[in-house]
ChimeraX commands (.cxc) that place a marker at each C-alpha (Angstrom):
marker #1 position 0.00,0.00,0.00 radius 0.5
marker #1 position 2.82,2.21,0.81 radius 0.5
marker #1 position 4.30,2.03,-2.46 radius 0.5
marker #1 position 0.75,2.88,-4.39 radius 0.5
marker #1 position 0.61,5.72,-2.77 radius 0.5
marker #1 position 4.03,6.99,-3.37 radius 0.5
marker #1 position 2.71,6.18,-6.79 radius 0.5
marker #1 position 0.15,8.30,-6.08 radius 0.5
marker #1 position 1.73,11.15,-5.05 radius 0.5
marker #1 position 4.70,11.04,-8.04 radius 0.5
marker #1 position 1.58,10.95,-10.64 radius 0.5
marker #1 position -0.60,13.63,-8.85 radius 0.5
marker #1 position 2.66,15.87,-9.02 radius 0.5
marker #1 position 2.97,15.23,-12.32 radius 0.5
marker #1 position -0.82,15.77,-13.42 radius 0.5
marker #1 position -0.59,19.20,-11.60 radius 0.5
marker #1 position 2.82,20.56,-12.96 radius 0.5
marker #1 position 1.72,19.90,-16.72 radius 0.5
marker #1 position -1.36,22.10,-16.01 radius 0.5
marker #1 position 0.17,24.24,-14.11 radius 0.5
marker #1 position 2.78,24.84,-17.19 radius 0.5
marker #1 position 0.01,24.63,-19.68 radius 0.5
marker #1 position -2.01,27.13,-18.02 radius 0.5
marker #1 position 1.63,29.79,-17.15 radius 0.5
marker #1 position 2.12,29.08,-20.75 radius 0.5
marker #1 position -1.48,30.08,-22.03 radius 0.5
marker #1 position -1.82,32.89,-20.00 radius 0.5
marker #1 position -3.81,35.35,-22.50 radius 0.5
marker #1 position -4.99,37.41,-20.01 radius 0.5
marker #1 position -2.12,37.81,-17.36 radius 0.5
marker #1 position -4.05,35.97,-14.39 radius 0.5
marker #1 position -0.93,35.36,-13.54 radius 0.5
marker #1 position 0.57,38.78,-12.76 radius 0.5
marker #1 position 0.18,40.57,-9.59 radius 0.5
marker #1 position 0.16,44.18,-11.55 radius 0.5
marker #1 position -0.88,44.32,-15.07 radius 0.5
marker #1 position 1.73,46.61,-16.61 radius 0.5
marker #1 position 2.65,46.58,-20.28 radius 0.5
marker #1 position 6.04,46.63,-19.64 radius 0.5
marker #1 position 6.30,43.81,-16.92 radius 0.5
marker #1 position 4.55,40.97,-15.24 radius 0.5
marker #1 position 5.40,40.16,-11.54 radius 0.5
marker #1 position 4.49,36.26,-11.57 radius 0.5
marker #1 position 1.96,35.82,-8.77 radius 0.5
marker #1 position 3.34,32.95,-7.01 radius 0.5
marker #1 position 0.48,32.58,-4.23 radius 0.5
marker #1 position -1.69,32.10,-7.48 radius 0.5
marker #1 position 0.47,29.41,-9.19 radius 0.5
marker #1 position 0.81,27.04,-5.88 radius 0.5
marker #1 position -3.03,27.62,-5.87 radius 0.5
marker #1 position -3.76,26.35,-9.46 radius 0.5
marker #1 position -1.37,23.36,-8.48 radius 0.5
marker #1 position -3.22,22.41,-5.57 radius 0.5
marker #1 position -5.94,22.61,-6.92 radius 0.5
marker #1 position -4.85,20.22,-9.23 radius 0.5
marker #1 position -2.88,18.10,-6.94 radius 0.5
marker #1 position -5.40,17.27,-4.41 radius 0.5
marker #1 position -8.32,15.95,-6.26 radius 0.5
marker #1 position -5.99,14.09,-8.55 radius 0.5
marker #1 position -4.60,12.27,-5.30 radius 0.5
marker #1 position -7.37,11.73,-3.28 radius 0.5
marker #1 position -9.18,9.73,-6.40 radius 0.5
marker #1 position -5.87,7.84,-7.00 radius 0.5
marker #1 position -5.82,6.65,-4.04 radius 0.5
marker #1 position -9.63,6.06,-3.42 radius 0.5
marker #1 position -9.13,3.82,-6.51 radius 0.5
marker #1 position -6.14,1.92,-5.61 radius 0.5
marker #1 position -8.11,1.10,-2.15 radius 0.5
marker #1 position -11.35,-0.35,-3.82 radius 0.5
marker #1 position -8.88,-2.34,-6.13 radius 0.5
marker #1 position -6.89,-3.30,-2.99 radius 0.5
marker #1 position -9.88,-4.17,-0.80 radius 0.5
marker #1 position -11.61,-5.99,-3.51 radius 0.5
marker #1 position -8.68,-7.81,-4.80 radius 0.5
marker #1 position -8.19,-9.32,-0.27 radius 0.5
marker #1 position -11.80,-10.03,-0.95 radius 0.5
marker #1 position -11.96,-12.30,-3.70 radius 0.5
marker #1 position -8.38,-13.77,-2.96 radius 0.5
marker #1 position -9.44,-14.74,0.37 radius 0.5
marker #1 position -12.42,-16.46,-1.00 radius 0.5
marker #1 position -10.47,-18.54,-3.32 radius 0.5
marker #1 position -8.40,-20.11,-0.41 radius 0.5
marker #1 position -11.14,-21.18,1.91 radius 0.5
marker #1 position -11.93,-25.15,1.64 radius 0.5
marker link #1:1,2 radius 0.2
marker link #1:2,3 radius 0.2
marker link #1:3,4 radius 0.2
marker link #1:4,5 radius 0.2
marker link #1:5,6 radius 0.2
marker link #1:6,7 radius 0.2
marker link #1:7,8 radius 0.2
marker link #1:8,9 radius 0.2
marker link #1:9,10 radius 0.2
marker link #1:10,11 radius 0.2
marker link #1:11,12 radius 0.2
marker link #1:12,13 radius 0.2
marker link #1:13,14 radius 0.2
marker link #1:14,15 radius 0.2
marker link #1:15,16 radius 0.2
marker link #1:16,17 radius 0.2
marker link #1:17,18 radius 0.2
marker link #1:18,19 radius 0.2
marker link #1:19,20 radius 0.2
marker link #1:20,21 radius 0.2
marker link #1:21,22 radius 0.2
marker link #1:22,23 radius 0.2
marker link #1:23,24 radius 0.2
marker link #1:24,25 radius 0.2
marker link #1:25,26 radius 0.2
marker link #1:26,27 radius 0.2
marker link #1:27,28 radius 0.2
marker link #1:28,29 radius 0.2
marker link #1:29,30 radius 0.2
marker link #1:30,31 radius 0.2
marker link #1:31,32 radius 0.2
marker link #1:32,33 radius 0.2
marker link #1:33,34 radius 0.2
marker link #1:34,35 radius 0.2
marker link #1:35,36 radius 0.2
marker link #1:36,37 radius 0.2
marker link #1:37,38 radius 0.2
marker link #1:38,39 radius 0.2
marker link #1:39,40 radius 0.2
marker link #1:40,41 radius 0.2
marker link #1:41,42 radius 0.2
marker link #1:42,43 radius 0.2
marker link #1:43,44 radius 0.2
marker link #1:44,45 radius 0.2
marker link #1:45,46 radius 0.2
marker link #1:46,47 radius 0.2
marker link #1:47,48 radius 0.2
marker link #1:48,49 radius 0.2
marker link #1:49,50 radius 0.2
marker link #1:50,51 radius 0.2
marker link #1:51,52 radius 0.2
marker link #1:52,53 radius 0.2
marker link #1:53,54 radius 0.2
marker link #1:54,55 radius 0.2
marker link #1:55,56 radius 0.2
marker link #1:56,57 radius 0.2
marker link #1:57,58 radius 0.2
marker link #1:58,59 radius 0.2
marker link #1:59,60 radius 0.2
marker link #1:60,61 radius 0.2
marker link #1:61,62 radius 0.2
marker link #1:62,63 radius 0.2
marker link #1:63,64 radius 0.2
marker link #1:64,65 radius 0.2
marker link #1:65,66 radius 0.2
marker link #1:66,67 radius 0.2
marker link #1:67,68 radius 0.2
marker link #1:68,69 radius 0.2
marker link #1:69,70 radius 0.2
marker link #1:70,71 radius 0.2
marker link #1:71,72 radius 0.2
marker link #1:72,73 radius 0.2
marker link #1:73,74 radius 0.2
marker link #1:74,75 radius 0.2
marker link #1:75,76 radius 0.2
marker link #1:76,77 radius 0.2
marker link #1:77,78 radius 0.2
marker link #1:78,79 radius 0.2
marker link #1:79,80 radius 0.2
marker link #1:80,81 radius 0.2
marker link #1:81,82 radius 0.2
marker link #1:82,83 radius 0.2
marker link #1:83,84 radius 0.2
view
């Protein structure tokens, strides 16, 4: 189990850095800037760990709800097989 969800947690980090990147790169309308100047953008940091979160969490928690049914289900039926 402890390796599933260290799994988990190396996919979910994944999932949430690609969107985070997609959405930095994509980033028509400077939500990503503290001050909307034309000559500069100060990258909002607070913002970006937000989107990743966002991201991160909900990837993770159904990750690992999923590798739990499989888990429990897989006991179930394997313990069923070895009774006489």
């Amino acid at each position: 189990m402890k390796n599933l969800l260290i799994f988990a947690v190396i996919v979910s980090i994944i999932i949430a850095s690609i969107v985070l990147s997609i959405a930095i790169e994509h980033n028509t309308m400077e939500v990503f800037c503290k001050e909307i100047d034309t000559s500069e953008c100060s990258f909002d940091y607070f913002y970006a760990i937000f989107i990743w979160l966002t991201w991160f969490i909900p990837t993770f928690v159904a990750q690992s709800a999923v590798y739990w049914l499989v888990l429990s289900l897989v006991k179930r039926f394997s313990n069923r097989g070895l009774k006489p």
